[in-house]
C-alpha angles and dihedrals in degrees: 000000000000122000128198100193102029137045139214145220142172132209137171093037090306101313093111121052126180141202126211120191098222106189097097095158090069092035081249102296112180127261131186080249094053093035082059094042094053088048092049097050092043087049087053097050090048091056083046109110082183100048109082096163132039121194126201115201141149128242110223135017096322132047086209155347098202115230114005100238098203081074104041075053088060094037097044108055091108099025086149107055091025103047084217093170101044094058095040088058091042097040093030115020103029097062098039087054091045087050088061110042095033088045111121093219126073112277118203129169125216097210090198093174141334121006118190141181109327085358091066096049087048089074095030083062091047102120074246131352133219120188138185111249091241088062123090135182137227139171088227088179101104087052093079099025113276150105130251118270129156086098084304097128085052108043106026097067088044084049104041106016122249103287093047093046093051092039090057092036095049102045102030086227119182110239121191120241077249095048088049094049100055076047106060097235090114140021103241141331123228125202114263097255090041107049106093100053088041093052093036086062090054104064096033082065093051098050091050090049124083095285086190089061095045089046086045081049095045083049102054094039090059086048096058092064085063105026132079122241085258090053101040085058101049087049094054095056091051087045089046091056092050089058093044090067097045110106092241094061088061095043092051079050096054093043096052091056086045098049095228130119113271124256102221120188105172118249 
């Protein structure tokens, strides 16, 4: 498939595919065109039995802008009587969002400088996120009137607690790459110079590791936001047997009684 605002690239004999937001002139704001990019390449590598890890990053000095507001301006001229937001966040944002936390492959973003707004969420939904320690984050929304969304209202307070969530909705404040790792907002920050091997090896260790149990975790882990604790038991132990019958949990048994390292493939 060929992308306009994105752009693609492959590496470890397809395990690993990457997205590059490719619109550097606007630091990657996002457009309808790049919203329905993103979704279509999520909703491939899905279908990929090949593909066992998917990477998000930006081109350019920023991962991403958020929303590009040249074209909110278009689509917003009779917000009132046309309800022009509402259906941009259910028809664009909503399903992009949705191909990314309901995708059965690994999803990290490689925050590689500012992410703002919707572009922050879009690494903060990300199933982890690494940044380099220049980026920072901010939920710039507020800043033009408006809410979270993105999933923001859903995953910020679950990330950061209630008082954190509203006291960076509420402010737009910048946080560091290191400000937003002690909080829990992301997964680790890398120096500058060193950020591409470190997050490289990174994601050569997850697509040689058994990509069925890591979709089976990311699935239980989306089912506890809903479940009870009595539910979220009894679903482990359905989960648990379902990985228990994957090829990989019987190779990572094999390799342990040999003492060798495991041959996952996958499946």
């Amino acid at each position: 498939m060929t992308y306009k605002e994105i752009e693609i690239e492959t590496r470890f004999d397809g395990k690993l595919k990457i997205a590059k937001l490719n619109q550097p002139e606007s630091y990657n704001s996002l457009t309808k065109l790049m919203l329905t990019e993103i979704r279509e390449f999520m909703e491939a590598c899905d279908q990929d039995e090949n593909v066992r890890c998917i990477a998000l990053t930006g081109e350019g000095k920023a991962f991403c802008a958020g929303q590009n507001l040249k074209e909110a301006i278009e689509f917003s001229k009779d917000v009132k009587n046309d309800k022009t937001v509402e259906k941009m966040v259910l028809n664009y944002y909503n399903p992009m969002v949705h191909s990314i936390v309901s995708n059965s492959k690994p999803v990290i973003a490689l925050v590689n400088g500012a992410a703002v707004g919707a572009g922050a969420m879009l690494a903060l939904i990300a199933d982890f996120a690494l940044a380099k320690s220049s980026a920072y984050f901010s939920q710039g929304f507020v800043k033009i009137g408006l809410i979270p969304d993105t999933a923001g209202t859903y995953f910020l307070p679950k990330l950061l607690g209630r008082q954190m969530a509203q006291y960076l909705a509420f402010t737009g404040k910048k946080i560091s790459a290191n400000e937003a790792k002690q909080l829990g907002m992301i997964a680790d920050c890398f120096d500058d110079e060193e950020f591409d091997a470190k997050a490289e090896a990174v994601l050569a260790e997850i697509t040689q590791l058994p990509t069925k149990a890591i979709e089976l975790t990311k699935k239980a882990f989306n089912l506890s936001y809903s479940n009870s604790y009595e539910e979220q038991m009894k679903l482990e132990s359905r989960i648990q047997q379902e990985a228990a019958e994957t090829e990989d949990f019987m190779e990572g048994i094999r390799a342990f009684l040999e003492k060798r390292q495991p041959v996952y493939k996958g499946k």
